[in-house]
C-alpha positions as CSV (number, residue, x, y, z in Angstrom):
1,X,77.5,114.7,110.4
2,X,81.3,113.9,111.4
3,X,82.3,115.2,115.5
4,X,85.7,115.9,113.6
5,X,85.9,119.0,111.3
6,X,87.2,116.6,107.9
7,X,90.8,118.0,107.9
8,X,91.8,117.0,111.6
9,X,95.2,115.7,111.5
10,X,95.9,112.4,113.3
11,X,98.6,109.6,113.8
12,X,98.5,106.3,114.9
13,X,101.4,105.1,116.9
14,X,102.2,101.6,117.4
15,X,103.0,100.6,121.2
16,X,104.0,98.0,122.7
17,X,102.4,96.3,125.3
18,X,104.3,95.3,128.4
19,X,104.1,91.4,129.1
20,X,105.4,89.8,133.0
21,X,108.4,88.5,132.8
22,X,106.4,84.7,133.7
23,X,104.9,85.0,130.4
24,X,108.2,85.3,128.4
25,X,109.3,81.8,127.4
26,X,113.3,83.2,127.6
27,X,113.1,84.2,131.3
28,X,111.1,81.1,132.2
29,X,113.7,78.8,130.5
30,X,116.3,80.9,132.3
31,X,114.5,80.5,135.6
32,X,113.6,77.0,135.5
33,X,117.7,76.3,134.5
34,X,119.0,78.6,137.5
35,X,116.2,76.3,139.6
36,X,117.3,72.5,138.4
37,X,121.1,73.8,138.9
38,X,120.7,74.5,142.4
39,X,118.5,71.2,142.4
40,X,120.4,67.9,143.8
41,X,122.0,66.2,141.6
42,X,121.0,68.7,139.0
43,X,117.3,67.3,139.0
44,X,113.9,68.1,140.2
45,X,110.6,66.7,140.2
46,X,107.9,68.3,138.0
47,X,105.9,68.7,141.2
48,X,108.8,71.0,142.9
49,X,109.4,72.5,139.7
50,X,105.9,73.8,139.9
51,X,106.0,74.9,143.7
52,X,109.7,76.4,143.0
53,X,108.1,78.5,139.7
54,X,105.4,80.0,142.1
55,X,108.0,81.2,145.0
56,X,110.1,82.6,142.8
57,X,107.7,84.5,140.6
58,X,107.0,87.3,143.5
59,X,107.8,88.7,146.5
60,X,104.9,88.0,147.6
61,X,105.1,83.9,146.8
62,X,108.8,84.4,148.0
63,X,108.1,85.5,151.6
64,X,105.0,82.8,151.8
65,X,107.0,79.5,150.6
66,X,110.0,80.8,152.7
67,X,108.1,81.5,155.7
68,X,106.1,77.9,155.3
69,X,109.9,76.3,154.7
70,X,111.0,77.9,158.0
71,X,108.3,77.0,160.4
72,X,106.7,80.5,160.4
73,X,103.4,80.0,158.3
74,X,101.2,76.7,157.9
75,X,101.1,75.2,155.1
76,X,97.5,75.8,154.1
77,X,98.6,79.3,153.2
78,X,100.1,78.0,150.1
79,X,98.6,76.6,146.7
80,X,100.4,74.7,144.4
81,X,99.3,76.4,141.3
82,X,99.7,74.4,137.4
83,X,100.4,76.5,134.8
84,X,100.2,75.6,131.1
85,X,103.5,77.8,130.5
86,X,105.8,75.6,132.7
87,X,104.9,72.8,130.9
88,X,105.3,74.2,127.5
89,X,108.9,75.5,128.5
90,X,109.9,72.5,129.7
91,X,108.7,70.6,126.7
92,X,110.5,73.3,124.2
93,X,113.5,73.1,126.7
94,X,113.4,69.0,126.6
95,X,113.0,69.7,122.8
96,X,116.4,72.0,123.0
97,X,117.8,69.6,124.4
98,X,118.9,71.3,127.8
99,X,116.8,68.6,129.6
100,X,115.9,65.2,130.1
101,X,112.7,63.8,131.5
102,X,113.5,61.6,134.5
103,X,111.5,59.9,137.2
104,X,112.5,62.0,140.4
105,X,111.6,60.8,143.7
106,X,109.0,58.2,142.0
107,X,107.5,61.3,140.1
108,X,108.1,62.9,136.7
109,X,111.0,64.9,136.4
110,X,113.7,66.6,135.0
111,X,117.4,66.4,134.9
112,X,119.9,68.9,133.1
113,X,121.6,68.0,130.1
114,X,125.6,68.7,129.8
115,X,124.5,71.7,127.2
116,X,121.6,72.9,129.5
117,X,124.5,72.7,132.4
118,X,126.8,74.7,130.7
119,X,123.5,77.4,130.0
120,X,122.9,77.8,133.5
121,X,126.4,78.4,134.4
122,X,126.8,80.9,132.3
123,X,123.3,82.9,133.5
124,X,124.5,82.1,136.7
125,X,127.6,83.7,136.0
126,X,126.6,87.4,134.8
127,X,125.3,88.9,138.0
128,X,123.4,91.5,136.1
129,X,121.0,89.0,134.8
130,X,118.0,87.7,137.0
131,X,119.4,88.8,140.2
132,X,116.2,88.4,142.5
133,X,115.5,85.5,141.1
134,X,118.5,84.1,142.0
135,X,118.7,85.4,145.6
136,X,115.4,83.5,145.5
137,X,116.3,80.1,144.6
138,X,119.5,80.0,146.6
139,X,117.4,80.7,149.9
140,X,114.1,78.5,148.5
141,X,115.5,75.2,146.5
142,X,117.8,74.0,149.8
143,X,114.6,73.8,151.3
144,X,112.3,73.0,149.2
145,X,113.2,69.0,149.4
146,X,111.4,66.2,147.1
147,X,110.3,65.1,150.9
148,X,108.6,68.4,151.8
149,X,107.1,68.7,148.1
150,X,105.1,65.8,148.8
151,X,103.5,67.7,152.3
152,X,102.3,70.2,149.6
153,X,100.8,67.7,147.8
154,X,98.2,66.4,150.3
155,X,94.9,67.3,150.4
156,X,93.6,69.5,153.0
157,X,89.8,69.8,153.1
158,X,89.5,72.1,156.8
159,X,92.8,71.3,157.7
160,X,92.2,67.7,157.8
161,X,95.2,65.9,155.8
162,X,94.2,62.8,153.4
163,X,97.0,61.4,151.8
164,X,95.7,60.6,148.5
């Protein structure tokens, strides 16, 4: 025997489900342009690129990697994170043709292409788009260097650095 009576009305409704903005491949294009613009010489390691995507993502990430940038927390505090999804943009955005592949700083890298230049200017220039992240990078990327990227690559087993 049925817990409905057999003539219950119903409807299914189609929703949609909300999915973070890291996980859209449109903002993380966007955000990984706006972070090799403000980038010298309009490159960036992969490494940095990685570090940058984290403390940008959050305001959390934000205040950490800007506090360890400043002096104000060690460096411990932070873990370099790699995410399948950064890679895969950067690929599809090679692909596009808005970047290059380029040894940075005797790493793997990227450098922005004339079209991907142009791209970023123009998110750059509509202030309505990606504001926090922008507020962000402009603080982070100046000092986030390809020197300092490679403190956040050492191990640190108890605080003990080995330079691998």
């Amino acid at each position: 025997m049925s817990m409905l009576p057999s003539h219950s009305p119903f409807t299914f409704r189609e929703r949609p489900t909300p999915v973070p903005g890291d996980l859209r491949i449109s903002w993380r294009f966007a955000l990984n342009l706006l972070i090799v613009q403000r980038s010298r010489s309009k490159r960036s390691s992969l490494a940095r690129l990685y570090i940058l995507n984290d403390g940008t993502r959050s305001f959390e990430d934000a205040d950490l990697l800007s506090d360890i940038l400043m002096g104000a927390a060690p460096l411990a505090d932070f873990r370099v994170k790699v995410e399948p999804a950064l890679g895969r943009a950067l690929d599809l955005m090679v692909g596009e043709g808005l970047l290059v592949w380029e040894t940075v700083s005797d790493r793997l890298g990227v450098e922005l292409t004339s079209s991907g230049l142009a791209l970023a200017s123009e998110i750059q220039k509509d202030k309505n788009i990606m504001a926090l992240e922008k507020e962000r990078i402009e603080f982070i990327s100046p000092l986030l260097t390809e020197g300092r990227v490679t403190e956040f690559l050492k191990v640190r087993p108890n605080n003990a650095i080995l330079d691998l």
